[in-house]
C-alpha positions as CSV (number, residue, x, y, z in Angstrom):
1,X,96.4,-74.4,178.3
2,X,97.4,-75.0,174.7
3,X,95.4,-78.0,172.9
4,X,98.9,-79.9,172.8
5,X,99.3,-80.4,176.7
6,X,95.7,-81.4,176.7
7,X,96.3,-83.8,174.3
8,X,98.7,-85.7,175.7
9,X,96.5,-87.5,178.8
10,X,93.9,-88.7,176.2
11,X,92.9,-92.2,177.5
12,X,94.2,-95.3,175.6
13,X,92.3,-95.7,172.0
14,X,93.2,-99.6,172.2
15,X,92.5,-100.3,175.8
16,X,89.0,-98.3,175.1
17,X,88.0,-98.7,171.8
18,X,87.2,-95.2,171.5
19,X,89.0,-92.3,169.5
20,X,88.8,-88.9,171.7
21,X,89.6,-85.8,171.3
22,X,88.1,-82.5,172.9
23,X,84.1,-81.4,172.6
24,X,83.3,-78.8,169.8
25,X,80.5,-77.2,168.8
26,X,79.5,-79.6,165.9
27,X,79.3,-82.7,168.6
28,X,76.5,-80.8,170.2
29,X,74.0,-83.3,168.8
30,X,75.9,-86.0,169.2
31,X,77.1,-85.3,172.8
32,X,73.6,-84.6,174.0
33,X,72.3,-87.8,172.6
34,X,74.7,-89.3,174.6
35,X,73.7,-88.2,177.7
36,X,70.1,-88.6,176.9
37,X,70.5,-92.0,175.9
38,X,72.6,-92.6,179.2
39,X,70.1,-91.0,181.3
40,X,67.0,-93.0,179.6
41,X,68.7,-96.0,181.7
42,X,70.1,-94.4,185.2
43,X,67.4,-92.0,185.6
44,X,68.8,-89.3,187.5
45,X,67.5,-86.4,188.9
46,X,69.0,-83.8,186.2
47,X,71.0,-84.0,183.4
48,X,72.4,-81.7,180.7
49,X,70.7,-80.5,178.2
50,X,72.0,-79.2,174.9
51,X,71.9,-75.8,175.8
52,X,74.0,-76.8,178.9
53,X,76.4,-77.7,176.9
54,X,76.6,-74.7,174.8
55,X,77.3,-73.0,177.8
56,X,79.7,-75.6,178.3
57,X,81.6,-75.2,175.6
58,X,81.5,-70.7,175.5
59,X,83.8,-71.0,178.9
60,X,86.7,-68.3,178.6
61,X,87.7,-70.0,182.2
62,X,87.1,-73.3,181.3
63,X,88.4,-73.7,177.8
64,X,86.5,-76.6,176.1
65,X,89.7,-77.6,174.4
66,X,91.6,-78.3,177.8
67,X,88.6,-79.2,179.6
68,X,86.6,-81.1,177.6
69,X,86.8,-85.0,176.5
70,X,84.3,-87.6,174.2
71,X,85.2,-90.5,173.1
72,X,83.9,-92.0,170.0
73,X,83.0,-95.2,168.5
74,X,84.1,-96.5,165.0
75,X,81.2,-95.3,163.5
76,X,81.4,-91.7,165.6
77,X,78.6,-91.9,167.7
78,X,79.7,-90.7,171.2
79,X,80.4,-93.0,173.7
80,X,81.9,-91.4,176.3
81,X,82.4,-87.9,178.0
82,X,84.4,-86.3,180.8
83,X,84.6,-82.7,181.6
84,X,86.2,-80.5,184.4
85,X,85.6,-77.1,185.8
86,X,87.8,-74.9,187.7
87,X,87.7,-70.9,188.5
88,X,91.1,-69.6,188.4
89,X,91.4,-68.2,192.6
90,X,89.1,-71.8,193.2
91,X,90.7,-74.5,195.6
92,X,89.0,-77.1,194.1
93,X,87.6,-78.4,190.3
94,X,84.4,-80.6,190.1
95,X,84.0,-83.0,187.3
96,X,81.5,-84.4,185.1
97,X,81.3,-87.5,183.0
98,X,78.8,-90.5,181.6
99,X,79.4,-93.5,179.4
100,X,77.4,-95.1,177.2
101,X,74.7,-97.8,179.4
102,X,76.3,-100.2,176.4
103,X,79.7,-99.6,176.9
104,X,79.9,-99.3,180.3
105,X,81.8,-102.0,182.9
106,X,85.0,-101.8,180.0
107,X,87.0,-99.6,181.9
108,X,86.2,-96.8,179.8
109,X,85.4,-94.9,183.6
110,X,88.5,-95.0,185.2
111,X,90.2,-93.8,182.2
112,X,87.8,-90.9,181.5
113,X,88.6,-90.3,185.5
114,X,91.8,-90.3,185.4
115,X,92.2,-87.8,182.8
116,X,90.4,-85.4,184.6
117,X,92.4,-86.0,187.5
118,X,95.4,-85.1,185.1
119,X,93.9,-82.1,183.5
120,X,92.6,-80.7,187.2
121,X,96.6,-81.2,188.3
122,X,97.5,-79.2,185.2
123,X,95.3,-76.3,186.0
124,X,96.3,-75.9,189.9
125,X,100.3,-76.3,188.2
126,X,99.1,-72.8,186.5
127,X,97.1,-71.2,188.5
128,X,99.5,-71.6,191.2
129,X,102.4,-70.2,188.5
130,X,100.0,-67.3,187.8
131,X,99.2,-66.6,191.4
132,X,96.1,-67.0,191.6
133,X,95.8,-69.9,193.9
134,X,98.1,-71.4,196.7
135,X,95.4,-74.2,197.0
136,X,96.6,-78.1,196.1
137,X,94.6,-80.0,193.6
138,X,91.5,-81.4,194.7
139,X,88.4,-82.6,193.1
140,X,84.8,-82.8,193.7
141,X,82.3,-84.8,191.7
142,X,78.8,-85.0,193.0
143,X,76.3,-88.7,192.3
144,X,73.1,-89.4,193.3
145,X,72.9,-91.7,196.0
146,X,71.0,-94.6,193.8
147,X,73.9,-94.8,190.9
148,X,75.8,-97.5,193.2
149,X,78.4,-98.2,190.1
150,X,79.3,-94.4,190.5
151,X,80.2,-94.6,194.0
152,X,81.8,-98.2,193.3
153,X,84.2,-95.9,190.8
154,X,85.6,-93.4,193.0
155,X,86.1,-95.0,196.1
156,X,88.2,-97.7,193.3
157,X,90.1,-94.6,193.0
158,X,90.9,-93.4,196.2
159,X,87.6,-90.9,196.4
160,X,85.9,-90.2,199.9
161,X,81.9,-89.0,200.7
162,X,82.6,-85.4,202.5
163,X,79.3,-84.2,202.0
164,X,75.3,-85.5,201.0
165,X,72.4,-83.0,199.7
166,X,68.5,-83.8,199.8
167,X,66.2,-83.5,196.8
168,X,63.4,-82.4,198.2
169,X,59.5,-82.0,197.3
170,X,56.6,-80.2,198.3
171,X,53.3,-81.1,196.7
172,X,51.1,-78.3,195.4
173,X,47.9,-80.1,195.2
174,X,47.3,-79.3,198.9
175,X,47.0,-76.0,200.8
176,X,49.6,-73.8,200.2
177,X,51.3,-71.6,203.1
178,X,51.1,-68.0,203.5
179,X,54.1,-65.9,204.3
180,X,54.2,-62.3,204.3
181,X,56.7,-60.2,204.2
182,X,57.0,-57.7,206.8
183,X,57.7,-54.1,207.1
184,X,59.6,-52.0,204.7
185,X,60.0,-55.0,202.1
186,X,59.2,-55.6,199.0
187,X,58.7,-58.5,196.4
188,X,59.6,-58.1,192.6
189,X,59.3,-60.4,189.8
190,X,62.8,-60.7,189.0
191,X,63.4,-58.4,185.5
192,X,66.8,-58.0,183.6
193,X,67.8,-54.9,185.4
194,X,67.9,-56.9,188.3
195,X,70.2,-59.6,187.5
196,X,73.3,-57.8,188.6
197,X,72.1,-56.9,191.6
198,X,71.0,-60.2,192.4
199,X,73.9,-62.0,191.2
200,X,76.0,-59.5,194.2
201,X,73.2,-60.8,196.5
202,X,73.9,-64.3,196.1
203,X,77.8,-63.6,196.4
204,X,77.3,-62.6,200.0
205,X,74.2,-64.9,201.1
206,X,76.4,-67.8,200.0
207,X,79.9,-66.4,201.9
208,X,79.4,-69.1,204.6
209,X,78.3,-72.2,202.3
210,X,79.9,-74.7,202.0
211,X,81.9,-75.5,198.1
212,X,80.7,-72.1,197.2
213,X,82.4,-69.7,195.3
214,X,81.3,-66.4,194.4
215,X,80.1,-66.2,190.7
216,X,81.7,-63.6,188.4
217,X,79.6,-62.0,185.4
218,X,80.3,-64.8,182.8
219,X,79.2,-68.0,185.2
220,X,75.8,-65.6,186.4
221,X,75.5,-64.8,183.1
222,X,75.0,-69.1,182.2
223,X,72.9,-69.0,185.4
224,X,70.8,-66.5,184.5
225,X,70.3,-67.7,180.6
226,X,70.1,-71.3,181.7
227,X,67.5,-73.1,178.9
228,X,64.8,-74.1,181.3
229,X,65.2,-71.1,184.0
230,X,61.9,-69.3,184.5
231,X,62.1,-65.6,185.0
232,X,58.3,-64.9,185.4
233,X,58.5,-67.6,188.3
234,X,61.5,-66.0,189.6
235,X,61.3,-63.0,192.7
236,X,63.5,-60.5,194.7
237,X,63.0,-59.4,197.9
238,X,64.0,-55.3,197.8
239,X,64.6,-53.1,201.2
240,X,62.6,-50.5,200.3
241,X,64.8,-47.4,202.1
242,X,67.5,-48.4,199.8
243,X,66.7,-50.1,197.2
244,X,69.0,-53.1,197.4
245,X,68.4,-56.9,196.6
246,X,68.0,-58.6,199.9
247,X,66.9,-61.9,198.7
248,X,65.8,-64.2,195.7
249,X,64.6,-67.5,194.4
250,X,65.6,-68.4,190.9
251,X,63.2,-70.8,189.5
252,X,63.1,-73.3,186.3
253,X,61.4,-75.8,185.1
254,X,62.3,-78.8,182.8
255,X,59.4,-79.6,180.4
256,X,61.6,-83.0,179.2
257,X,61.7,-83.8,183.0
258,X,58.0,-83.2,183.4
259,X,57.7,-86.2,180.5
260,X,60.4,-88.3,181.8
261,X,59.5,-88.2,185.9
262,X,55.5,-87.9,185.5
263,X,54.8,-84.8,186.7
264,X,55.3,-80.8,186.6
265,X,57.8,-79.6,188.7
266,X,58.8,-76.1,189.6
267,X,62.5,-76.3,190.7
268,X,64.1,-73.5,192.9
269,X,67.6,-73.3,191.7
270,X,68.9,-71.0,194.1
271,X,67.5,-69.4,197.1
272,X,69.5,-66.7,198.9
273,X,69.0,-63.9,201.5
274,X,71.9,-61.7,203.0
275,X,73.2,-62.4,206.0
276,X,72.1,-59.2,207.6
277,X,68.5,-59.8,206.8
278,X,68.0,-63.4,208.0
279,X,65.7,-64.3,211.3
280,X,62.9,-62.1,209.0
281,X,60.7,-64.2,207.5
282,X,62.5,-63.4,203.7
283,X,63.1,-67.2,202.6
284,X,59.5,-68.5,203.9
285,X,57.6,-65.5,202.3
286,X,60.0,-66.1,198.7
287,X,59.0,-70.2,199.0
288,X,55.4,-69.1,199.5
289,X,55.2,-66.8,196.7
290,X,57.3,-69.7,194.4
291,X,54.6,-72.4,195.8
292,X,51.4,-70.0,194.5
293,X,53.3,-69.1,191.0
294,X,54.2,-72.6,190.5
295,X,50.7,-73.4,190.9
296,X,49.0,-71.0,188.7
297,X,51.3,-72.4,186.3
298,X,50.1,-75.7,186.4
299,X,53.4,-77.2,188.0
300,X,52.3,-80.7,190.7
301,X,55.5,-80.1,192.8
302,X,57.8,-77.2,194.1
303,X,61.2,-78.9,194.4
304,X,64.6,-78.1,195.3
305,X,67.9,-79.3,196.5
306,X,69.7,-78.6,199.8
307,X,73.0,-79.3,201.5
308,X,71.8,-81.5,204.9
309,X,74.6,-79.7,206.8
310,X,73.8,-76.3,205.6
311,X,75.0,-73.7,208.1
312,X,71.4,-71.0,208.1
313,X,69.1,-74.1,209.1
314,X,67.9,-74.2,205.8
315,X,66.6,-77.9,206.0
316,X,64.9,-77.3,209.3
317,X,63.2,-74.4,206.9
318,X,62.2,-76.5,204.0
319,X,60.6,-79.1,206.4
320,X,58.5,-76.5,207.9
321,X,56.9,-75.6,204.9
322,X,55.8,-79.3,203.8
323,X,58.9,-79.9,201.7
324,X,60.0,-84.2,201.9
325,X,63.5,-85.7,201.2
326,X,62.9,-87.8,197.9
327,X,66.2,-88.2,196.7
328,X,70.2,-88.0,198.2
329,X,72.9,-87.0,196.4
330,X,76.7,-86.9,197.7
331,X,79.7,-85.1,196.8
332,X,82.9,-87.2,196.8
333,X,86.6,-85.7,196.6
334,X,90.0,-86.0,196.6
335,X,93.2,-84.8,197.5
336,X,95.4,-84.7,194.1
């Protein structure tokens, strides 16, 4: 999409008092400080980092200059952000977005909404035009369940709850499970040669989930080089007959989030077996082996997030293994 049509849904500089214009790399600092400072007061869960937003703006799907926004103050400190995300053959886009804890209740939310809802309406007009998708705009934007303002601010706009996750933790301070992995496995530290074969792995254990979408190499590749992910806290599960990835648990963990939430947490960011290998034991013998490397490395928690209507039992799992709901998160859409 050409910088001009993206131009043209900017929100109102008078009814805001803020000048926008689309995220570059030279706002990095500035942007991040926003968000920092903005999560110093709501205290959720996660929130971007810098290095997110590097990733952010490298998108050759999700061009920062059509799907990006900031809005600035009179002295250019950022204010306010909004940001979209869309794959090409996807039937939906999710959004982002935070303003400023001092600038908030000004309407400067509904008009960073509203663009996105603009710009998501302009990318399903040309993905539809290039075939790629017969799909009609929709989109998702996930909150955690304690930021009540947030959920005040979409259902103002016509935005329903169609699905809530669980942050869940397990503490490591107490006896950790054993879970071995039967016959004609076998358990790797993940290593680079690895990541494509993983990445097709999590393409066809996450088929049947719901708002998934399979990942192509550019969006694994962000996965993969995330800033906090942990490789050496990372596994595979190989058959050993053929040599294929089976399953895996991608780990991270956030040092800023161990100083902000008061303790060491190692996070599983994704955790996927194939569909033809399930009812084996693969998941409970890759959370076992996270729990005992998270441990050695000093972590207090395992942690990790999971869809409560998931379709493989996986909260029934978690549960088993000493995990506990702390935290609900929802994911609100609509029909555009």
């Amino acid at each position: 999409m050409p910088f001009e049509a993206a131009s043209q849904a900017m929100p109102d500089v008078v009814v805001t008092g803020l000048q926008w214009r689309p995220a570059s790399m030279g706002d990095l600092d500035n942007w991040a400080g926003l968000i920092a400072r903005t999560a110093a007061v709501e205290r959720p869960a996660w929130y971007e980092k810098r290095g997110d937003l590097v990733h952010v703006l490298e998108s050759s799907k999700n061009p920062p200059q059509a799907s990006t926004l900031l809005g600035f103050d009179a002295d250019g400190v950022a204010r306010a952000y909004g940001r979209i995300t869309k794959n090409p053959d996807g039937d939906k886009a999710t959004g982002m977005a935070c303003v400023d804890p001092e600038w908030q209740q000004r309407g400067i939310g509904s008009a960073v909404l509203v663009w996105q809802e603009e710009q998501v309406r302009r990318r399903f007009d040309d993905d539809q035009a290039a075939g790629h998708t017969t799909a009609p705009p929709r989109l998702r934007i996930q909150t955690e369940e304690q930021h009540e303002h947030q959920a005040a601010l979409l259902m103002g706009h016509g935005y329903g709850a169609v699905r809530w996750f669980n942050e869940m933790h397990r503490p490591l301070s107490t006896e950790l499970p054993h879970a071995p992995l039967g016959g004609g496995l076998e358990l790797r530290t993940l290593e680079p040669s690895l990541f494509e074969p993983v990445r097709q792995a999590h393409n066809d254990a996450f088929r049947d989930h719901w708002g998934s979408e399979p990942r192509d190499e550019e969006s694994w590749r962000f996965t993969i080089g995330e800033p906090t992910a942990r490789h050496d806290l990372s596994t595979v599960v190989l058959d050993q007959a053929t040599g294929d990835v089976v399953g895996y648990q991608l780990a991270s963990h956030d040092p800023d989030a161990a100083r902000d939430r008061g303790f060491k947490e190692g996070y599983t960011e994704l955790l996927g077996v194939r569909r033809a290998y399930r009812g084996r034991g693969i998941a409970q013998a890759l959370l076992a082996d996270a729990m005992s490397r998270y441990s050695q490395a000093g972590m207090d928690v395992a942690s990790l997030d999971v869809d409560s209507a998931n379709p493989t039992g996986a909260l029934e799992l978690y549960l088993g293994m000493g995990y506990q709901p702390v935290n609900r998160s929802m994911t609100w859409e609509k029909m555009l």
